[in-house]
C-alpha positions as protocol buffer text, in pm:
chain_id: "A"
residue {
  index: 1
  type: UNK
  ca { x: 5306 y: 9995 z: 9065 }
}
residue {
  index: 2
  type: UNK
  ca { x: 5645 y: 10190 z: 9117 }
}
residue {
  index: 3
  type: UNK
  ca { x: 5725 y: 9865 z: 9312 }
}
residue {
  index: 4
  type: UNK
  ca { x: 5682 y: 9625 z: 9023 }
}
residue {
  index: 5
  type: UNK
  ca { x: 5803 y: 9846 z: 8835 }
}
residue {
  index: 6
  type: UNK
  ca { x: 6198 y: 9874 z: 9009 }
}
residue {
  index: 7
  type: UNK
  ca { x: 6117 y: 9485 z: 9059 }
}
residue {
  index: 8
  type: UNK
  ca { x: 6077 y: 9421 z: 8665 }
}
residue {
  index: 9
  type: UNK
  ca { x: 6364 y: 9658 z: 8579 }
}
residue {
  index: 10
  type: UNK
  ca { x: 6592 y: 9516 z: 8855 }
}
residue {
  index: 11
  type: UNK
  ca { x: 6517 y: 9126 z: 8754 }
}
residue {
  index: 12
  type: UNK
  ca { x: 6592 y: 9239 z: 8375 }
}
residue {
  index: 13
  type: UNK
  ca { x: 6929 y: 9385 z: 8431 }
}
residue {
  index: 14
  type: UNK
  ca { x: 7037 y: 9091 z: 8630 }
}
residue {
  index: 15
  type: UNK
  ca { x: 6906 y: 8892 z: 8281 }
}
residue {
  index: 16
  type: UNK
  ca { x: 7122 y: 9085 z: 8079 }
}
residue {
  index: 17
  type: UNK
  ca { x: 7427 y: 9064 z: 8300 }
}
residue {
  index: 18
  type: UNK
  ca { x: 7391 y: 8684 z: 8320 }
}
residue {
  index: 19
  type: UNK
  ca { x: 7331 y: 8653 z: 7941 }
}
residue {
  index: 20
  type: UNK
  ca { x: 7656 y: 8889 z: 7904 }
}
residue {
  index: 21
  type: UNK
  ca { x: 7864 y: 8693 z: 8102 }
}
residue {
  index: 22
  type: UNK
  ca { x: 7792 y: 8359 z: 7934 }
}
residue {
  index: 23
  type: UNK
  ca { x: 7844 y: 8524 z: 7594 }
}
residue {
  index: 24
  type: UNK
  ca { x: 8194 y: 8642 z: 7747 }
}
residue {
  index: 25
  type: UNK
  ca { x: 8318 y: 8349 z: 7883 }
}
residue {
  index: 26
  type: UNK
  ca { x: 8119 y: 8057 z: 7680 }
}
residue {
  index: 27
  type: UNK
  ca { x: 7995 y: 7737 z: 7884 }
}
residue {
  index: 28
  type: UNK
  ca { x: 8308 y: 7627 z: 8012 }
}
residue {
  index: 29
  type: UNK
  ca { x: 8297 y: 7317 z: 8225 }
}
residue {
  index: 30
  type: UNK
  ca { x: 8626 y: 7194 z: 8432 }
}
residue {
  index: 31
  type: UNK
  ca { x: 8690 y: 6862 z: 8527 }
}
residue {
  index: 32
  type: UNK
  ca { x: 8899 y: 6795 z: 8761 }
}
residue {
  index: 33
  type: UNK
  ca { x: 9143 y: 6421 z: 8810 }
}
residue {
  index: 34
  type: UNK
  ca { x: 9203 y: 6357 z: 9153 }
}
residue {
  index: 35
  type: UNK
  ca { x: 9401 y: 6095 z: 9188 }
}
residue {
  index: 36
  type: UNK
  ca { x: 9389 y: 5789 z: 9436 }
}
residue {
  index: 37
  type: UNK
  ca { x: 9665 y: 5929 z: 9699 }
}
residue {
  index: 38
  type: UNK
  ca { x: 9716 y: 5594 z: 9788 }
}
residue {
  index: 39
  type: UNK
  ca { x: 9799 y: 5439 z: 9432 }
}
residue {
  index: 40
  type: UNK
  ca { x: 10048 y: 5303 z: 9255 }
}
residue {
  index: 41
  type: UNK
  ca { x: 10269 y: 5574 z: 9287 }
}
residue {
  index: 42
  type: UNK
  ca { x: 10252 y: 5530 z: 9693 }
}
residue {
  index: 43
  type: UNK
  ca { x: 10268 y: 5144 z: 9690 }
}
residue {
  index: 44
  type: UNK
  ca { x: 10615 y: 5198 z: 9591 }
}
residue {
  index: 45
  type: UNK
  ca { x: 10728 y: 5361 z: 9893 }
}
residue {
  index: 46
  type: UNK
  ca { x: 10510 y: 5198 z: 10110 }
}
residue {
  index: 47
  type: UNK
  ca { x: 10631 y: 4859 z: 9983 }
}
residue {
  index: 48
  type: UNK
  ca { x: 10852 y: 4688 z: 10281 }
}
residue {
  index: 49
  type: UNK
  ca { x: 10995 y: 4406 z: 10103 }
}
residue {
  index: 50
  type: UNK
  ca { x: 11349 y: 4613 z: 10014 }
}
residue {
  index: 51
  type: UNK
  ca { x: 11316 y: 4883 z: 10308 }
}
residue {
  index: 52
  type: UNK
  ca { x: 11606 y: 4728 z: 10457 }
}
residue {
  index: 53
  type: UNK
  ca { x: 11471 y: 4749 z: 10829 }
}
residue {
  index: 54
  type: UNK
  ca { x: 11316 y: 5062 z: 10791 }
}
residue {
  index: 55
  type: UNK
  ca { x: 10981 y: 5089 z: 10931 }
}
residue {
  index: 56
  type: UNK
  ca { x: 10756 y: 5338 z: 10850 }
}
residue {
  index: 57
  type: UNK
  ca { x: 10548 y: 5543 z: 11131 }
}
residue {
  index: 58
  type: UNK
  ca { x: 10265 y: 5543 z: 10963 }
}
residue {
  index: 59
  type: UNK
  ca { x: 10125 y: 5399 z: 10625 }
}
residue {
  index: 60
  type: UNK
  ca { x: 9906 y: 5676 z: 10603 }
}
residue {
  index: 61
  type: UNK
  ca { x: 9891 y: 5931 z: 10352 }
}
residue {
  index: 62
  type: UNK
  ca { x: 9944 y: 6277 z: 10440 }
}
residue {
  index: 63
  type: UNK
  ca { x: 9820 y: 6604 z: 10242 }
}
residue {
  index: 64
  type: UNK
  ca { x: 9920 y: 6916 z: 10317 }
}
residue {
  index: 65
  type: UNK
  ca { x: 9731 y: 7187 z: 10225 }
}
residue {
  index: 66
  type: UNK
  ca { x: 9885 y: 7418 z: 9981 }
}
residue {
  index: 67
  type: UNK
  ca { x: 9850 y: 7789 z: 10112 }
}
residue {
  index: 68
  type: UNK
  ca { x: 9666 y: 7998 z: 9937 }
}
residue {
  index: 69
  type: UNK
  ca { x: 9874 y: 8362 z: 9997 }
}
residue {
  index: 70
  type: UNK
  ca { x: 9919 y: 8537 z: 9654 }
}
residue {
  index: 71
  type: UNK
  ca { x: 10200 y: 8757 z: 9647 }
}
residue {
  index: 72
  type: UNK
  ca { x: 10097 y: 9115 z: 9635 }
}
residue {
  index: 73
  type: UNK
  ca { x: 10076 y: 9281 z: 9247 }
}
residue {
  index: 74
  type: UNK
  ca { x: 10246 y: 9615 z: 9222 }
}
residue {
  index: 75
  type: UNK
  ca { x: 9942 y: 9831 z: 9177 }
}
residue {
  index: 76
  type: UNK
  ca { x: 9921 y: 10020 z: 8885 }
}
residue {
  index: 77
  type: UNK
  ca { x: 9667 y: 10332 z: 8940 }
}
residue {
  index: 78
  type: UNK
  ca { x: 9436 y: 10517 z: 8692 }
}
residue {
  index: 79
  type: UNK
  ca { x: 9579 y: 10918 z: 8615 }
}
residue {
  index: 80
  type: UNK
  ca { x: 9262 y: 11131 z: 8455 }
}
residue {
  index: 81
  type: UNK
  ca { x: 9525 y: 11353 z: 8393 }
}
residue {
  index: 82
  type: UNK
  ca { x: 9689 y: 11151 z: 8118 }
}
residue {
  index: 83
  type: UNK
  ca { x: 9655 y: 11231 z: 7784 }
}
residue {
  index: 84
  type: UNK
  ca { x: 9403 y: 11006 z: 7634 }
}
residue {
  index: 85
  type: UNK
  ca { x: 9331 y: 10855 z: 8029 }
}
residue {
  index: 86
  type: UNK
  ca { x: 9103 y: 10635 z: 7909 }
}
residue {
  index: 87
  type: UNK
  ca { x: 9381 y: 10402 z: 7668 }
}
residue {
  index: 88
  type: UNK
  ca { x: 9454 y: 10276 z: 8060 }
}
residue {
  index: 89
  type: UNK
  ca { x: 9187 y: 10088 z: 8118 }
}
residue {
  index: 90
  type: UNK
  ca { x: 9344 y: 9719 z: 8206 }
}
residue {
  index: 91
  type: UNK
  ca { x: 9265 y: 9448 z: 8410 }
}
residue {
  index: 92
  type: UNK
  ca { x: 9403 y: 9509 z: 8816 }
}
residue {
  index: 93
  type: UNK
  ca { x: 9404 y: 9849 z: 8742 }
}
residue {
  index: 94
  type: UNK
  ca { x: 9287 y: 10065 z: 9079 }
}
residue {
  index: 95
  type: UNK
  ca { x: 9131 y: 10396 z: 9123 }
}
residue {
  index: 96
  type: UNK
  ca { x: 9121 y: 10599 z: 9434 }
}
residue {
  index: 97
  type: UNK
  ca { x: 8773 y: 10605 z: 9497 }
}
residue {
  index: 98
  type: UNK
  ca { x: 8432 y: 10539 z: 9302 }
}
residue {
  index: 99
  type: UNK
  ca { x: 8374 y: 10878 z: 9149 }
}
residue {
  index: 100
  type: UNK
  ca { x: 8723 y: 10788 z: 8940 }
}
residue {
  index: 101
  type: UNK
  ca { x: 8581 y: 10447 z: 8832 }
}
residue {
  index: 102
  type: UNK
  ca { x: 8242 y: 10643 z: 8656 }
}
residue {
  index: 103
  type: UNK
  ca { x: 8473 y: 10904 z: 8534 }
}
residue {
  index: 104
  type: UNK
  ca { x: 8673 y: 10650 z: 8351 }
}
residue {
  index: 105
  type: UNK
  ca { x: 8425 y: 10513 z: 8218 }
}
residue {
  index: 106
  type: UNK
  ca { x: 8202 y: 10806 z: 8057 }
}
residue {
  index: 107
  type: UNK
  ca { x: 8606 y: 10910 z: 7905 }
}
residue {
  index: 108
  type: UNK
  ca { x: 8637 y: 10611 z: 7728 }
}
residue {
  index: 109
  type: UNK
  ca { x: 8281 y: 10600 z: 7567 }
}
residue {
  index: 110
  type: UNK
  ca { x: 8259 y: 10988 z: 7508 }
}
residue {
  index: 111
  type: UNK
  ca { x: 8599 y: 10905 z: 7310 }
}
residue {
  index: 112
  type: UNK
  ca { x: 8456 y: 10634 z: 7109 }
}
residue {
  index: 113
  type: UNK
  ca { x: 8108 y: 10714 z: 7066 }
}
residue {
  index: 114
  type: UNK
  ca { x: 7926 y: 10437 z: 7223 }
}
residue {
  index: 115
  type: UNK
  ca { x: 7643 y: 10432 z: 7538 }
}
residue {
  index: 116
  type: UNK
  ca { x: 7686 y: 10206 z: 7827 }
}
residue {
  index: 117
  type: UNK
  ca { x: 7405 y: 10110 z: 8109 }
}
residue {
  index: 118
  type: UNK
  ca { x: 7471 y: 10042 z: 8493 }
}
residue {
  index: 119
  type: UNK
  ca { x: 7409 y: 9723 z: 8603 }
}
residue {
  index: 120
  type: UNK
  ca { x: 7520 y: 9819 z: 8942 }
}
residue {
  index: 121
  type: UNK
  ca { x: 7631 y: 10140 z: 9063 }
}
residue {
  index: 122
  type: UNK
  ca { x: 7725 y: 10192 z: 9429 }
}
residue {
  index: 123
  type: UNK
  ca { x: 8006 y: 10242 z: 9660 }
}
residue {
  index: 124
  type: UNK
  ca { x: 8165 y: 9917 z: 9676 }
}
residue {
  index: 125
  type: UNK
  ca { x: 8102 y: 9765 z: 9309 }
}
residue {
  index: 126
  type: UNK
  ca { x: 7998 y: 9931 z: 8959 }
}
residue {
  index: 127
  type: UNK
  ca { x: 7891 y: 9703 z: 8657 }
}
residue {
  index: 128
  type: UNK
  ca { x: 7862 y: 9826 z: 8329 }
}
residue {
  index: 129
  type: UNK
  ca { x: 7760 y: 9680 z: 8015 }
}
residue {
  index: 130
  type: UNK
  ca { x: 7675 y: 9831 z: 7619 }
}
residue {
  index: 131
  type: UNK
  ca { x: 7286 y: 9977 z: 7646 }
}
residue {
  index: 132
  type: UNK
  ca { x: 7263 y: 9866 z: 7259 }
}
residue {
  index: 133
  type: UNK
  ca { x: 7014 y: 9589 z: 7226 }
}
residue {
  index: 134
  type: UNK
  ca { x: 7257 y: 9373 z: 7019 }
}
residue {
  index: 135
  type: UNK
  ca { x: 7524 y: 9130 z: 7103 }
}
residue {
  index: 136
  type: UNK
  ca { x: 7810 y: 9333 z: 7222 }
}
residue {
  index: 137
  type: UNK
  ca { x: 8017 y: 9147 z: 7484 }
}
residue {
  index: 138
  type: UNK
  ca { x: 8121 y: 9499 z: 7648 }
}
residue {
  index: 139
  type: UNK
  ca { x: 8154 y: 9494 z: 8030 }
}
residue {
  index: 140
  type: UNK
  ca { x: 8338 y: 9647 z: 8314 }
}
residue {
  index: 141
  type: UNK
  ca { x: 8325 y: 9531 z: 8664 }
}
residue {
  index: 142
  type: UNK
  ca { x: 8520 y: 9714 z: 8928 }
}
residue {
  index: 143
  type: UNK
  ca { x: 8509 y: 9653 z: 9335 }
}
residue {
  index: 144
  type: UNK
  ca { x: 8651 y: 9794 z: 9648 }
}
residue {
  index: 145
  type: UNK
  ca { x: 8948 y: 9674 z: 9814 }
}
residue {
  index: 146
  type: UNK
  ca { x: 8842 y: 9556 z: 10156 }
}
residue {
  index: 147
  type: UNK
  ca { x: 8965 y: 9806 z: 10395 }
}
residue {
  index: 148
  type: UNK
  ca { x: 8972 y: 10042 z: 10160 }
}
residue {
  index: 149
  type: UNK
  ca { x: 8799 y: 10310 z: 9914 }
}
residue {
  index: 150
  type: UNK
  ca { x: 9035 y: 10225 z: 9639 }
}
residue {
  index: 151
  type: UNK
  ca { x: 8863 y: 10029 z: 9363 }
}
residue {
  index: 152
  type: UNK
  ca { x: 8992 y: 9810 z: 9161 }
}
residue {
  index: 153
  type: UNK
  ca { x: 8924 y: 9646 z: 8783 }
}
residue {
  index: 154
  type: UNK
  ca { x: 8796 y: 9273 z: 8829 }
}
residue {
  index: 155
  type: UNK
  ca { x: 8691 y: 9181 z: 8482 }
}
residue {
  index: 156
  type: UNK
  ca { x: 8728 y: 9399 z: 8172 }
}
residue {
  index: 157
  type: UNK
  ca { x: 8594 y: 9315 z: 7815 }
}
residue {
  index: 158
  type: UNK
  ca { x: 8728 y: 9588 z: 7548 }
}
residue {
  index: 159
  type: UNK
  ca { x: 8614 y: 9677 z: 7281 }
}
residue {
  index: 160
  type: UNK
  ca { x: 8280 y: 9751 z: 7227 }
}
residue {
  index: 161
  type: UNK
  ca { x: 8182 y: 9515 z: 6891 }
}
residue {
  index: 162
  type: UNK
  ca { x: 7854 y: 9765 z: 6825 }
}
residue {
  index: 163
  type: UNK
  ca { x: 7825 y: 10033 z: 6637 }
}
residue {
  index: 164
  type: UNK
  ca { x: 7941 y: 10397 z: 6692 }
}
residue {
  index: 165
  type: UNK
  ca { x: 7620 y: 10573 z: 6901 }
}
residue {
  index: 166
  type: UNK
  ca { x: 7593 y: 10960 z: 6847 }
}
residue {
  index: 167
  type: UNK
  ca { x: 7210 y: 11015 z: 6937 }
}
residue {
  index: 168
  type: UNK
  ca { x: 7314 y: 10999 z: 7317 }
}
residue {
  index: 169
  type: UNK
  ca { x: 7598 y: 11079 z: 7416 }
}
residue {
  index: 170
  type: UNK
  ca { x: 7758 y: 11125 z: 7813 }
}
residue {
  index: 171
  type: UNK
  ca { x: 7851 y: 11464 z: 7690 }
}
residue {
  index: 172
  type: UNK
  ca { x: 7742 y: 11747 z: 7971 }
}
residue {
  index: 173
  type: UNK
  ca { x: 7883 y: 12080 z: 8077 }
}
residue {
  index: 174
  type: UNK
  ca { x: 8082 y: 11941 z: 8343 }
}
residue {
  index: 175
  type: UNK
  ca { x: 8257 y: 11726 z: 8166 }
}
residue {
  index: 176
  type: UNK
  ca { x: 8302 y: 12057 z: 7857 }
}
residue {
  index: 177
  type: UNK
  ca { x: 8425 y: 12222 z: 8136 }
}
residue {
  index: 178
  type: UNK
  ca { x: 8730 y: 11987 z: 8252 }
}
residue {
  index: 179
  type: UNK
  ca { x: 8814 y: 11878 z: 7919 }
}
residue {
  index: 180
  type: UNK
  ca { x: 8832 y: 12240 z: 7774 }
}
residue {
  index: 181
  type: UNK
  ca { x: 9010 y: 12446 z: 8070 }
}
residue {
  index: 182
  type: UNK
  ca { x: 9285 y: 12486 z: 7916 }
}
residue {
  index: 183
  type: UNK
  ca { x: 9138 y: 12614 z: 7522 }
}
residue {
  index: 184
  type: UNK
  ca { x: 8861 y: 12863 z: 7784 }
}
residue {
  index: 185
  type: UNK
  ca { x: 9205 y: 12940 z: 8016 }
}
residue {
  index: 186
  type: UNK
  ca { x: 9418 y: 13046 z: 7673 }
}
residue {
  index: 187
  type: UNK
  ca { x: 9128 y: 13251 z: 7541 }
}
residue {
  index: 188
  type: UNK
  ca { x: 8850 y: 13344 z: 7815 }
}
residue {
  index: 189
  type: UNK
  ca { x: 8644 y: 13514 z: 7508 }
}
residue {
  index: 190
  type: UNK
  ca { x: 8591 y: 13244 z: 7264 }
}
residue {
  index: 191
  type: UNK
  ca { x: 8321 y: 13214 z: 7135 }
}
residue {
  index: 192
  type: UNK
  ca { x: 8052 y: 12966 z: 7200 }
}
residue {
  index: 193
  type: UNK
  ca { x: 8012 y: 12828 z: 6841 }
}
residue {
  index: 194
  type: UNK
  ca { x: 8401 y: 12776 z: 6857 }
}
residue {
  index: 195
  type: UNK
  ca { x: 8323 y: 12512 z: 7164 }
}
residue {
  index: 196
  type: UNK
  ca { x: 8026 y: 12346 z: 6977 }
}
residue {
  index: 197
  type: UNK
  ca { x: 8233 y: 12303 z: 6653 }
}
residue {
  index: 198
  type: UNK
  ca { x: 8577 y: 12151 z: 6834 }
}
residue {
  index: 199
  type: UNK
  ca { x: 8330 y: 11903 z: 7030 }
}
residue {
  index: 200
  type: UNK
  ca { x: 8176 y: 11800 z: 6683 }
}
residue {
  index: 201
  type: UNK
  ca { x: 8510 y: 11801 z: 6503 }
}
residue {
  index: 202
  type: UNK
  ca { x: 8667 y: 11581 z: 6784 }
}
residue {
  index: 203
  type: UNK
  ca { x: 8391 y: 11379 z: 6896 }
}
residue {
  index: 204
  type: UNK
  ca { x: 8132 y: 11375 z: 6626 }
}
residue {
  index: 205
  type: UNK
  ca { x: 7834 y: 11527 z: 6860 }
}
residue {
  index: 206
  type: UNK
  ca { x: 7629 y: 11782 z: 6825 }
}
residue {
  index: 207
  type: UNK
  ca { x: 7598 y: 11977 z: 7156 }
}
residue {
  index: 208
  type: UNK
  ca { x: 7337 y: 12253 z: 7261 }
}
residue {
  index: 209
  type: UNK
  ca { x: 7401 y: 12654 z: 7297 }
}
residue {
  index: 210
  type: UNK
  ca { x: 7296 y: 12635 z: 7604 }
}
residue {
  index: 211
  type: UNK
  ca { x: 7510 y: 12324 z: 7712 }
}
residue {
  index: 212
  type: UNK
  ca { x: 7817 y: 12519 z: 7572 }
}
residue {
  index: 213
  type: UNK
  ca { x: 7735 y: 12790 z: 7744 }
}
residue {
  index: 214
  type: UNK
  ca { x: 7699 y: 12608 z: 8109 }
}
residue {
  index: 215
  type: UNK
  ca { x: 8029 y: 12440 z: 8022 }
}
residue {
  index: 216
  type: UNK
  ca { x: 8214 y: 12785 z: 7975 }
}
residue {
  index: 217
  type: UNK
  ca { x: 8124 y: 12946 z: 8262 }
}
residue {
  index: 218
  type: UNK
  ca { x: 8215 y: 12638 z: 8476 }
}
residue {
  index: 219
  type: UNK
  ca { x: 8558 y: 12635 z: 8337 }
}
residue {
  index: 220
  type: UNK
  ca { x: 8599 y: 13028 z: 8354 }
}
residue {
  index: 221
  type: UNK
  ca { x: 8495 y: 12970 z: 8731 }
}
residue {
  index: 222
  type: UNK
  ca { x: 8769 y: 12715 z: 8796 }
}
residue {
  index: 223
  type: UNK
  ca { x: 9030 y: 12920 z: 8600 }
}
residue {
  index: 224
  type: UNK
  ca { x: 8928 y: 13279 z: 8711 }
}
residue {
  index: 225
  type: UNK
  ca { x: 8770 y: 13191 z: 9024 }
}
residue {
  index: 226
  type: UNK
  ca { x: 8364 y: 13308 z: 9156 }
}
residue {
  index: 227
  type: UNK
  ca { x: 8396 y: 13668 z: 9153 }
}
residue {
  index: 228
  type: UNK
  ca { x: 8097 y: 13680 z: 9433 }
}
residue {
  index: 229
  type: UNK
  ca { x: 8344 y: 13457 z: 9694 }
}
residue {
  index: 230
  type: UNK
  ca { x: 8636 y: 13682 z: 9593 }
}
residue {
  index: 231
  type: UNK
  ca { x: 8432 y: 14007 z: 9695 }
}
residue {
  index: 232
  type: UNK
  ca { x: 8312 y: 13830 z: 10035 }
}
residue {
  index: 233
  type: UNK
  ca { x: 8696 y: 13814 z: 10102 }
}
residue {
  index: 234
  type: UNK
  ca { x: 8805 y: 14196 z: 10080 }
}
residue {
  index: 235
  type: UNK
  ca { x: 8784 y: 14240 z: 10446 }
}
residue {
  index: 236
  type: UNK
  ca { x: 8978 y: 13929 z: 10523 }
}
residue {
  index: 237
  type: UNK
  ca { x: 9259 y: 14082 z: 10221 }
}
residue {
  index: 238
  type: UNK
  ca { x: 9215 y: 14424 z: 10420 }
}
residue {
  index: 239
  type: UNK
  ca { x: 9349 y: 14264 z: 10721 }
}
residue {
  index: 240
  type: UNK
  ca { x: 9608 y: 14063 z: 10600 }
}
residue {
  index: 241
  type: UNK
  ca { x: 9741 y: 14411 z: 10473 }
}
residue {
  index: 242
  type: UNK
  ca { x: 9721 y: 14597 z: 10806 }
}
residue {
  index: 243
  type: UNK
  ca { x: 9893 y: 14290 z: 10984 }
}
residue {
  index: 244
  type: UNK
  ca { x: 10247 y: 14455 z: 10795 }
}
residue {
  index: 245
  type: UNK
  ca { x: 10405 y: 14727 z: 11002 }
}
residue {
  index: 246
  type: UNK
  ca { x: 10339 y: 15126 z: 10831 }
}
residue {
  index: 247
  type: UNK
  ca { x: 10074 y: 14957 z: 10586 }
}
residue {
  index: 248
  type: UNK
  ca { x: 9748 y: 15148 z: 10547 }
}
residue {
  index: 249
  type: UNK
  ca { x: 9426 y: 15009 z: 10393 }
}
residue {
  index: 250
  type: UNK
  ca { x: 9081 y: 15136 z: 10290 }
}
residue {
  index: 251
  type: UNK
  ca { x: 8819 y: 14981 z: 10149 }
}
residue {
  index: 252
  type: UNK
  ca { x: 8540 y: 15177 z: 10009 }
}
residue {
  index: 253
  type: UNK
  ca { x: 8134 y: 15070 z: 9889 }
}
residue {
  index: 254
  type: UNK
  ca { x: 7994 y: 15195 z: 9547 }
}
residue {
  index: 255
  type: UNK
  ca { x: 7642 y: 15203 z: 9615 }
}
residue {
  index: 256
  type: UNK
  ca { x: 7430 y: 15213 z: 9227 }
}
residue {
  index: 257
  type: UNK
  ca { x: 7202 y: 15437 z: 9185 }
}
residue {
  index: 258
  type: UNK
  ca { x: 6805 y: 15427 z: 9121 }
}
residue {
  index: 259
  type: UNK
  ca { x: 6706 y: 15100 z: 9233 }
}
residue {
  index: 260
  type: UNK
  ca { x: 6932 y: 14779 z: 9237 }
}
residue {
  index: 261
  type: UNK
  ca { x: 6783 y: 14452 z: 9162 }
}
């Protein structure tokens, strides 16, 4: 049953990303003229009456084949650091590795309130399309280099022509936690309400206590460090001390009292 099951869900993503595409690019059909290489615009070369003694090798016509080296685009690359990172997004546009690419993309639909589905989601290629059940032509398709991790943008459809989502949202403490370093870093006692009201103000989603809280700590762990790792470390710190010439260092155990738990 769990078979089936990955079968059906596999076969109807596959649907959806076929269905997308044609909705994207429309039936399109290219003809293509070739042209008789030995036509009238040949016959007047080839034509001996006026050569004036000149006699060709061959009557044959030869084609060369064109070659198909591109010349190689300046690459432009993706910085989550930016301001707004996720007003980048472009066509050609490369990432360093595949955790950047999903990044990217849960920025730019946090930002605008929307909800996107993987249609594939691995190492080498990550397709992404709108999870509403309507007709919105957003997609994303990204793919690694060959030879390398970097990833790059293949085909990009912007903007999303649904509706603004806020039931579910890619909101989670990790991501409260980068985007709010800096507001925890300034004031390490704000208070939790503080972080659920900026997130609705800015955002328009209503997040959990407890997510809020999850999202604090991770940030006060990146800015102030894990205060369990920095203990482990006072006997390293103790040595580095003693290594200067006349330096003297102690370090001394509080044991609690009664029983610790």
């Amino acid at each position: 049953m769990a078979s089936a099951a990955r079968r059906a869900e596999s076969k109807a993503k596959a649907t959806k990303a076929r269905m997308l595409k044609q909705r994207i690019a429309g039936t399109k059909e290219d003809a293509f003229v070739i042209s008789d290489s030995c036509s009238s615009d040949m016959k007047d070369i080839n034509d001996s009456s006026d050569d004036d003694g000149v006699q060709f090798i061959s009557q044959r016509c030869v084609l060369k084949n064109k070659s198909k080296a591109k010349a190689l685009k300046d690459r432009v690359y993706y910085d989550e650091k930016e301001k707004d990172a996720h007003e980048q997004l472009e066509v050609d546009m490369c990432f360093l590795n595949v955790r950047e690419v999903r990044k990217a993309i849960e920025d730019y639909h946090i930002a605008y309130t929307r909800n996107f589905t993987y249609l594939k989601n691995n190492q080498e290629r990550v397709v992404a399309c709108c999870s509403s059940s309507g007709t919105c032509s957003f997609m994303f398709v990204s793919s690694i280099i060959k030879g390398e991790s970097t990833h790059c943008i293949r085909q990009l459809n912007l903007p999303h022509t649904c509706g603004t989502n806020t039931d579910t949202s890619r909101i989670n403490s990790a991501w409260i936690a980068k985007r709010y370093e800096d507001l925890i870093r300034s004031d390490p006692l704000i208070e939790i309400s503080v972080i659920q009201d900026t997130i609705m103000r800015e955002h328009g989603v209503e997040i959990s206590k407890h997510m809020a809280y999850r999202g604090k700590n991770k940030a006060l762990e990146a800015v102030q460090g894990d205060a369990d790792l920095q203990y482990a470390r006072l006997k390293d710190y103790m040595l580095t001390v003693m290594e200067n010439v006349g330096s003297r260092c102690s370090v001394a155990t509080i044991r609690p009292t009664g029983d610790p738990q």
